[in-house]
C-alpha positions in Angstrom: 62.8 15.4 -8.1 62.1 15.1 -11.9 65.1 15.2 -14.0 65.3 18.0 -16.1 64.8 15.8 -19.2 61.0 15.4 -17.9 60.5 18.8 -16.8 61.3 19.9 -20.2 58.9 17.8 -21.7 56.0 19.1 -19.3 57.1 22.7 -20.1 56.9 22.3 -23.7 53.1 20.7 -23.5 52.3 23.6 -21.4 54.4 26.1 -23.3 52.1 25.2 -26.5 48.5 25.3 -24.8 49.4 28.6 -22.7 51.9 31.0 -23.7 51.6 33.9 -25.7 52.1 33.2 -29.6 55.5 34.4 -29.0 57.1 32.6 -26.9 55.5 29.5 -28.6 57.3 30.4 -31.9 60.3 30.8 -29.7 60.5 28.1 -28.4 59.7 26.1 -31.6 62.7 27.7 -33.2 65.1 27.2 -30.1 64.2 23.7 -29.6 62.5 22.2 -32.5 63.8 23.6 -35.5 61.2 25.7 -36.6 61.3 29.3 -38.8 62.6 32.4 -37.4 60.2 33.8 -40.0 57.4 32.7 -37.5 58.9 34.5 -34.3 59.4 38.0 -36.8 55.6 37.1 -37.8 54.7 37.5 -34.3 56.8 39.9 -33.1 56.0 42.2 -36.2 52.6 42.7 -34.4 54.2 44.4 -31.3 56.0 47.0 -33.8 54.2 50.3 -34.4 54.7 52.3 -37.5 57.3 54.6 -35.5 59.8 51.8 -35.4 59.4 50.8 -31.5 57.5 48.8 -29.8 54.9 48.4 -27.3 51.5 46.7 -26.6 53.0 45.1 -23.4 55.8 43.7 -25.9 57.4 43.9 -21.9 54.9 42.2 -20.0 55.0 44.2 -17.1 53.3 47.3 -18.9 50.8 47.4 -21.4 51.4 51.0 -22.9 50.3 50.2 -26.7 52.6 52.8 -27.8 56.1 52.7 -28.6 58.9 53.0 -25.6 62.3 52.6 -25.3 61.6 49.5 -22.9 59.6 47.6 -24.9 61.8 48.0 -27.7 64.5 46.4 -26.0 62.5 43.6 -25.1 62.0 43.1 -28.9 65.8 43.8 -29.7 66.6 40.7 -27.3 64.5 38.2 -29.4 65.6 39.9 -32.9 69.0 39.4 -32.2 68.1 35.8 -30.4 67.1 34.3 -33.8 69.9 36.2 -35.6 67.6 38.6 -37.0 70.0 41.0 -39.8 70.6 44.6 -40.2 68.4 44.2 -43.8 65.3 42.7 -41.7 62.5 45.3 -41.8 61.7 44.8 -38.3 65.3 45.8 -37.1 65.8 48.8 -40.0 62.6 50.3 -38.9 64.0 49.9 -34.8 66.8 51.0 -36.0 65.1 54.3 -37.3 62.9 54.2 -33.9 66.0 54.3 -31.6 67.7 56.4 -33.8 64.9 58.9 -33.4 64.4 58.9 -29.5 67.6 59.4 -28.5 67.4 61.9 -26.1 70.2 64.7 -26.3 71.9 63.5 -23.7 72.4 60.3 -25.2 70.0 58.3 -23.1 66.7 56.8 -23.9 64.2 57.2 -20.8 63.1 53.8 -19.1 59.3 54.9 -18.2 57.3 57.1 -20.3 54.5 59.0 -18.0 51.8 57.1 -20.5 52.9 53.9 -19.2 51.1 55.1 -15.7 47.5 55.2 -17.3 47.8 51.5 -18.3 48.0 48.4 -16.5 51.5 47.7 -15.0 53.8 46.5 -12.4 54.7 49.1 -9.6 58.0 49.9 -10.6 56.6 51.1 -13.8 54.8 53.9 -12.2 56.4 57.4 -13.7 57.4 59.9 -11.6 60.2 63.0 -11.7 63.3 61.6 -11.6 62.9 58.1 -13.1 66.1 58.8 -15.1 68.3 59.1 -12.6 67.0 56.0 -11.2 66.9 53.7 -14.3 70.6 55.0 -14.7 71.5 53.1 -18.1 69.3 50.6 -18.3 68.1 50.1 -20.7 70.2 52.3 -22.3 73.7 50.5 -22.3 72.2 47.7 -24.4 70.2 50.0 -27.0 73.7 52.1 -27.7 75.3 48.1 -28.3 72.2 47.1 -30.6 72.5 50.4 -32.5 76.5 49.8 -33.2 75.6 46.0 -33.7 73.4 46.4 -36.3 74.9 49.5 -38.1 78.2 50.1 -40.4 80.4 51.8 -38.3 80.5 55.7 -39.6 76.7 55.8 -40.0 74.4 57.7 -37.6 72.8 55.4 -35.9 76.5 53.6 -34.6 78.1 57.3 -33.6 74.7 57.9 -31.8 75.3 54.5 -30.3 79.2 55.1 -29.2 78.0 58.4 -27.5 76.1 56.3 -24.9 78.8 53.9 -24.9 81.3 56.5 -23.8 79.1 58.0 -21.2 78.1 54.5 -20.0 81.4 53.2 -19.7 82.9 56.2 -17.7 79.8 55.9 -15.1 80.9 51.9 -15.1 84.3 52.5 -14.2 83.5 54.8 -11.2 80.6 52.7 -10.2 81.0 51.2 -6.6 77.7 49.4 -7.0 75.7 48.7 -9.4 71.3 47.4 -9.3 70.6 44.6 -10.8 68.9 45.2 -13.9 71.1 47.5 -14.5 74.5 45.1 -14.7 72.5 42.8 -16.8 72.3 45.6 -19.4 75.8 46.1 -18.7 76.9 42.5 -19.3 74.5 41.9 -22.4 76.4 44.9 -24.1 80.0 43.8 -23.5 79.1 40.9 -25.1 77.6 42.9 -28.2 80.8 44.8 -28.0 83.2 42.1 -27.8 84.2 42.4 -31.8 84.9 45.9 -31.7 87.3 46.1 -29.4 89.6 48.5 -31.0 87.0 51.3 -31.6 86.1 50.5 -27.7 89.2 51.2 -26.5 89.3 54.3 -29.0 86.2 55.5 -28.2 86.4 55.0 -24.2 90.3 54.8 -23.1 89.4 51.2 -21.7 89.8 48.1 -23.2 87.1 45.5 -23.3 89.1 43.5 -20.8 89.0 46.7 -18.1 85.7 46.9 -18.6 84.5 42.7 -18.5 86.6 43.4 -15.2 84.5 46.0 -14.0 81.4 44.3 -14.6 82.2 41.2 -13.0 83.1 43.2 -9.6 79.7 44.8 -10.2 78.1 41.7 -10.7 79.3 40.2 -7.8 77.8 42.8 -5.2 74.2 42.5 -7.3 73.8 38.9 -7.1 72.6 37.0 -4.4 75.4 34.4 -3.3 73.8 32.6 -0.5 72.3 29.6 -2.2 69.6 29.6 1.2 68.3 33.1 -0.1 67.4 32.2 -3.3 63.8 31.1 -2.9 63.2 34.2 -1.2 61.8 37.1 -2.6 63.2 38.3 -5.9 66.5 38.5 -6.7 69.5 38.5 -9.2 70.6 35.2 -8.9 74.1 34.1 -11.4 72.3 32.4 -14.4 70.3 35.8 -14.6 74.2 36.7 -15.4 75.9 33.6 -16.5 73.7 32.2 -19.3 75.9 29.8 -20.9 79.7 28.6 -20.6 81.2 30.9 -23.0 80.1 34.1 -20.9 83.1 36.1 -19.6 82.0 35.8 -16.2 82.0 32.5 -15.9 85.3 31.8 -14.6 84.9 33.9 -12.1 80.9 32.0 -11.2 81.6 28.8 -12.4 80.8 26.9 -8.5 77.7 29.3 -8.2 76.2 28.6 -11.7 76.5 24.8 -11.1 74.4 25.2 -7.7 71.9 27.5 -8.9 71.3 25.1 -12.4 70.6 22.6 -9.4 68.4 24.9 -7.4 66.2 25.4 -10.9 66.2 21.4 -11.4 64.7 21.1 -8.3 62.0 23.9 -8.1 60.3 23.2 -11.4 56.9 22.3 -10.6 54.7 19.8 -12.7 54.1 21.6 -15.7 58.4 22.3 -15.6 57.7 25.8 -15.0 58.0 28.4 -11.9 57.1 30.7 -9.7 56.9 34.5 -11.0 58.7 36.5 -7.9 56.5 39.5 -7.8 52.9 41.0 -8.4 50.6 43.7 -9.1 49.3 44.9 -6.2 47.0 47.4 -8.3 46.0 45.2 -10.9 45.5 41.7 -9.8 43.4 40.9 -13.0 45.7 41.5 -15.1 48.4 40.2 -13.5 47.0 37.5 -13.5 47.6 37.3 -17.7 51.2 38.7 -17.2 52.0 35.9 -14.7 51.3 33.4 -17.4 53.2 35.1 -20.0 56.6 35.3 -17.8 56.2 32.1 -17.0 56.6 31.4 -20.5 59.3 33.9 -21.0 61.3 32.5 -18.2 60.6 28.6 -18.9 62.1 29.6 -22.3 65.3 31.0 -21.0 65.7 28.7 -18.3 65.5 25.4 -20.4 68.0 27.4 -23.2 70.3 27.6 -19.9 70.4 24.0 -19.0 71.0 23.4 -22.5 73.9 25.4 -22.7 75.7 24.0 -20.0 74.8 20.4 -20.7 71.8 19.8 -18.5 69.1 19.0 -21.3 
């Protein structure tokens, strides 16, 4: 097996011939020391004059036009390179999430115009996709909206609506889908510092609800190490991304085994396999394959970093 050290190296040189712009920059600024004002660059090309963001910003769909998904897609790379509330970029997402905010405090996870572009199944629209999504991505948007925001403004109460309502369905949740907790666990971690205007807002304290998620957590991951290379899954780094996580405590054995289990099934560019396809659109799969592989050699390696493997 290579060590990780090597795999690295091989995922870089591949990283800079193949991967989308963006994920290039990224990884020049997470490993190298180069400009955030490069990643923003880049990403400023996936922003539409609305605010949001789109043109397969996710690369699952390629809907040009601005959703809710898409947008948080961007939101996790803004606030990966520390991008502030004065940055253009986030003001105008700001304004965009601000805007779409549906009544009900939720922002819809599929558009029906996502169906007339290339895109992964799950992205097909159809009556009832609310229910379905539940809060994701929804959860995360509220925390980037109060993260970003002084605390009496619009955008912030907008975002403590969705907190409340998210928070009660947490705490009578029996079980929760995947995607769906990692939204859950991003946003306690946006909404560790206001901890007192949490347990204001909701009547739970961020304790109860760290609690809550790690139970949830627990039933969504796969915890059979022999399952791992089998399908797709939520496996604990998709939770547990570095030491200082809340949940690690409670994963620490797992983590160390599935940091392993990534060592070894790096193949010889140091990337891997994409778990899923397009049945409909093989083509252009075949484009999105190579830009997750990017996406996910970039978190990955970030991982092993964190805990001391790179």
């Amino acid at each position: 097996m290579r060590s990780v050290a090597q795999s690295f190296q091989n995922a870089e040189r591949w990283v800079k011939r193949c991967a989308r712009p963006l994920e290039a920059a990224r990884w020049e600024y997470a490993f190298a020391r180069g400009p955030r004002e490069r990643v923003l660059e880049i990403l400023s090309a996936y922003q539409n004059s609305d605010g949001g963001f789109g043109h397969g910003m996710e690369p699952d769909f390629w809907l040009p036009s601005s959703s809710p998904m898409a947008s948080w897609a961007a939101a996790r790379i803004l606030f990966e390179v520390g991008a502030e509330p004065e940055s253009p970029l986030v003001a105008r997402l700001v304004e965009y999430l601000s805007a779409s905010q549906g009544e009900d405090g939720m922002w819809p996870a599929v558009l029906p115009e996502t169906s007339a572009y290339p895109h992964a199944p799950w992205w097909e629209w159809q009556e009832g996709a609310k229910e379905e999504w539940a809060f994701n991505p929804s959860v995360e948007l509220a925390a980037f909206l109060i993260y970003w925001t002084p605390l009496e403004s619009k955008p912030a109460q907008q975002g403590w609506k969705t907190v409340q309502l998210a928070v009660e369905r947490l705490m009578n949740c029996t079980a929760m889908e995947m995607h769906e907790a990692y939204n859950y666990v991003a946003a306690a971690d946006l909404l560790a510092p206001y901890k007192a205007e949490l347990a204001q807002r909701t009547g739970f304290s961020i304790k109860q609800v760290q609690e809550k998620i790690k139970d949830l957590a627990a039933g969504a991951m796969e915890q059979d190490p022999s399952q791992w290379a089998i399908g797709y899954k939520a496996l604990p780094l998709n939770f547990v991304q570095s030491p200082e996580s809340f949940l690690y405590p409670a994963f620490e054995g797992l983590v160390q085994q599935n940091l392993a289990f990534y060592a070894e099934q790096a193949d010889e560019n140091g990337l891997w396999t994409v778990p899923w396809d397009w049945p409909a659109y093989p083509l252009e799969f075949a484009i999105a394959r190579r830009y997750w592989q990017g996406i996910m050699a970039l978190e990955r390696y970030r991982i092993f970093r964190s805990f001391g493997w790179l």
